[in-house]
C-alpha positions in Angstrom: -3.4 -33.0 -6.6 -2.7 -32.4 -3.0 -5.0 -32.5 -0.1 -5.8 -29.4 -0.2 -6.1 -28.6 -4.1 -8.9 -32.1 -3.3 -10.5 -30.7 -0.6 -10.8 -27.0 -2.5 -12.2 -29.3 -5.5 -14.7 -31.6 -3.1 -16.2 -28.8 -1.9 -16.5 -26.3 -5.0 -18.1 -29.2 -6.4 -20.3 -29.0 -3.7 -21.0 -25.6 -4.0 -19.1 -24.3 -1.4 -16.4 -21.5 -2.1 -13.0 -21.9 -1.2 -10.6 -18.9 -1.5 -7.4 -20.0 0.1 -5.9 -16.9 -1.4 -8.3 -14.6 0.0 -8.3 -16.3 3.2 -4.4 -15.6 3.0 -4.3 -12.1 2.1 -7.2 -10.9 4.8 -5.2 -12.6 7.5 -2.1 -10.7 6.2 -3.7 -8.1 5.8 -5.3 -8.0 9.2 -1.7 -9.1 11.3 -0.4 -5.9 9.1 -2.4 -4.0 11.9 -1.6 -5.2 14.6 1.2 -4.0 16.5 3.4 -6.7 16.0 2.3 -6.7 12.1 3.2 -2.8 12.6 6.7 -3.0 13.7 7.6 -6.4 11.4 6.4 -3.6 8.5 8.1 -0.6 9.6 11.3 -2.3 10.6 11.6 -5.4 8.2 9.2 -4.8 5.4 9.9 -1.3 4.6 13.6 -1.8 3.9 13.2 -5.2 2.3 9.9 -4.6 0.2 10.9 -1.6 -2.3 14.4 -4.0 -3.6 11.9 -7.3 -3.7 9.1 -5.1 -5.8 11.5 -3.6 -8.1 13.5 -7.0 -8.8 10.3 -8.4 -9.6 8.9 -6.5 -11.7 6.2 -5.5 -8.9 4.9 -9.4 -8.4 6.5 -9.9 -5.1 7.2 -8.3 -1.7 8.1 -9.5 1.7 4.8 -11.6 2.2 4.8 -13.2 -1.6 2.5 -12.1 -3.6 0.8 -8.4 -2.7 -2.2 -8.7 -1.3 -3.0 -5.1 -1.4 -2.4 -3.1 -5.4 0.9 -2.1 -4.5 3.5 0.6 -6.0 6.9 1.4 -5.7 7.3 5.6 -5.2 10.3 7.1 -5.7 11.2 10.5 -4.5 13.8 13.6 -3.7 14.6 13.6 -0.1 14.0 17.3 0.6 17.0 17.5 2.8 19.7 14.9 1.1 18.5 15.5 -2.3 18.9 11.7 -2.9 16.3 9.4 -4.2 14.3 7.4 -1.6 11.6 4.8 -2.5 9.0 3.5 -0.4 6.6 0.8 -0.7 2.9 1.8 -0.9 -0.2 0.6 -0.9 -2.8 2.7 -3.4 -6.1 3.1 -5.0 -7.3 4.0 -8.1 -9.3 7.1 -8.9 -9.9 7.2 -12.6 -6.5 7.2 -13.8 -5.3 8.9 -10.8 -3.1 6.8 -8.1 -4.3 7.7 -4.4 -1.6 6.6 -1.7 -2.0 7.5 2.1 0.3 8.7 4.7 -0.7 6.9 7.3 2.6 5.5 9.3 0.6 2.7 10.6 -1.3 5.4 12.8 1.6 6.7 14.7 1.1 10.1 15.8 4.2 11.3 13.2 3.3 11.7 9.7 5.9 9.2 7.1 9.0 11.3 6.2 8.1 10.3 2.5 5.1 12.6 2.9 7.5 15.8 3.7 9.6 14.7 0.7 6.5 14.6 -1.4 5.5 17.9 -0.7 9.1 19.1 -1.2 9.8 17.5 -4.2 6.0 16.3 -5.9 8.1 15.1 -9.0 8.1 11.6 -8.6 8.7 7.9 -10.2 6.2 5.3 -9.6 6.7 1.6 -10.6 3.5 0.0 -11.2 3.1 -4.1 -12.3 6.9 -3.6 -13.4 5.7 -0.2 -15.8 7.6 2.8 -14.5 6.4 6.3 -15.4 6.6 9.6 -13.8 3.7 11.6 -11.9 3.1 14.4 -10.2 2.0 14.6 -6.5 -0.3 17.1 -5.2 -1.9 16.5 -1.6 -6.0 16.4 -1.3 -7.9 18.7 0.7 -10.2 17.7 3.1 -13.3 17.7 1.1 -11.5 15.8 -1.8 -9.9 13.3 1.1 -13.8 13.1 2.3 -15.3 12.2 -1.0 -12.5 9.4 -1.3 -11.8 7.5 2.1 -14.7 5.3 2.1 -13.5 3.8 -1.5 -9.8 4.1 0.4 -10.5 1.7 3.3 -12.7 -0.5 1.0 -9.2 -0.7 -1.3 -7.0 -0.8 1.9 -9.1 -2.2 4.9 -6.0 -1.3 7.9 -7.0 2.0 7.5 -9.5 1.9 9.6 -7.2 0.4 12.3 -4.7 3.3 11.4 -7.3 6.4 11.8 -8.7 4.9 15.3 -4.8 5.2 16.2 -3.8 9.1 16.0 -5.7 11.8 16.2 -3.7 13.4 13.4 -5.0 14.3 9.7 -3.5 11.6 7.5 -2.3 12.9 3.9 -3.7 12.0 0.9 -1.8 12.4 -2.2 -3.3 11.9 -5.6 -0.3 10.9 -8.0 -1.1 11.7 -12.1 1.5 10.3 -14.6 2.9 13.2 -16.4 
């Protein structure tokens, strides 16, 4: 056992928890919204993390294991008719799949979310299960009811609203 596997052990023993894995996946999940963390996402991540998730069967993306429940969405690009995936961070509702449109906060919505409205047939790869769903968009009462349970699932949300004053989509995916 390492040094840290002991120390872990010494102090669980001691009654102490030790979540080097949470620890891990609140810092990622914290430089994700920062500006740097921004830009390494929206330039880096979100070309690399779609071909990493689907090679993996949805265990893996650019930071090793998602620290978020992540899905793969695939959809019709309302202009080139070709298939565009993006990586996506979600919460459950039921047996509903909500995913946000948030860019990161910037003041233009994701060009995924015009697609989506184009074209609400879509594929979604889920823990390496693919399945189609259909996408409809919430309306503000229905995206009121959810968001506290949104930002519990996917905390940088709450960096991402104090950063535009837009209205940030909410799309409720249900498997067909």
């Amino acid at each position: 056992m390492g040094l840290r596997g002991r120390r872990a052990a010494g102090l669980a023993s001691r009654g102490h928890r030790c979540d080097l894995g949470g620890v891990y996946a609140r810092w990622i999940n914290w430089f994700s919204a920062t500006p740097l963390g921004s830009w390494i996402v929206k330039h880096f991540a979100a070309r690399v993390d779609p071909v990493l998730f689907r090679l993996s069967g949805g265990r893996f993306t650019s930071t090793g294991v998602p620290t978020l429940p992540m899905l793969a969405l695939t959809v019709t690009g309302r202009k080139s008719g070709r298939a565009r995936t993006v990586q996506l961070a979600y919460h459950r509702d039921g047996d509903d799949l909500l995913v946000v449109a948030s860019a990161m906060g910037q003041e233009r919505h994701p060009a995924w979310r015009y697609n989506l409205e184009a074209h609400p047939q879509v594929e979604v790869i889920l823990r390496g299960e693919s399945f189609r769903a259909e996408a409809k968009v919430l309306d503000d009462a229905e995206k009121a009811r959810v968001w506290p349970a949104i930002r519990q699932t996917i905390p940088q949300m709450a960096v991402y609203e104090q950063r535009t004053a837009r209205n940030i989509r909410v799309f409720r995916l249900r498997r067909r």
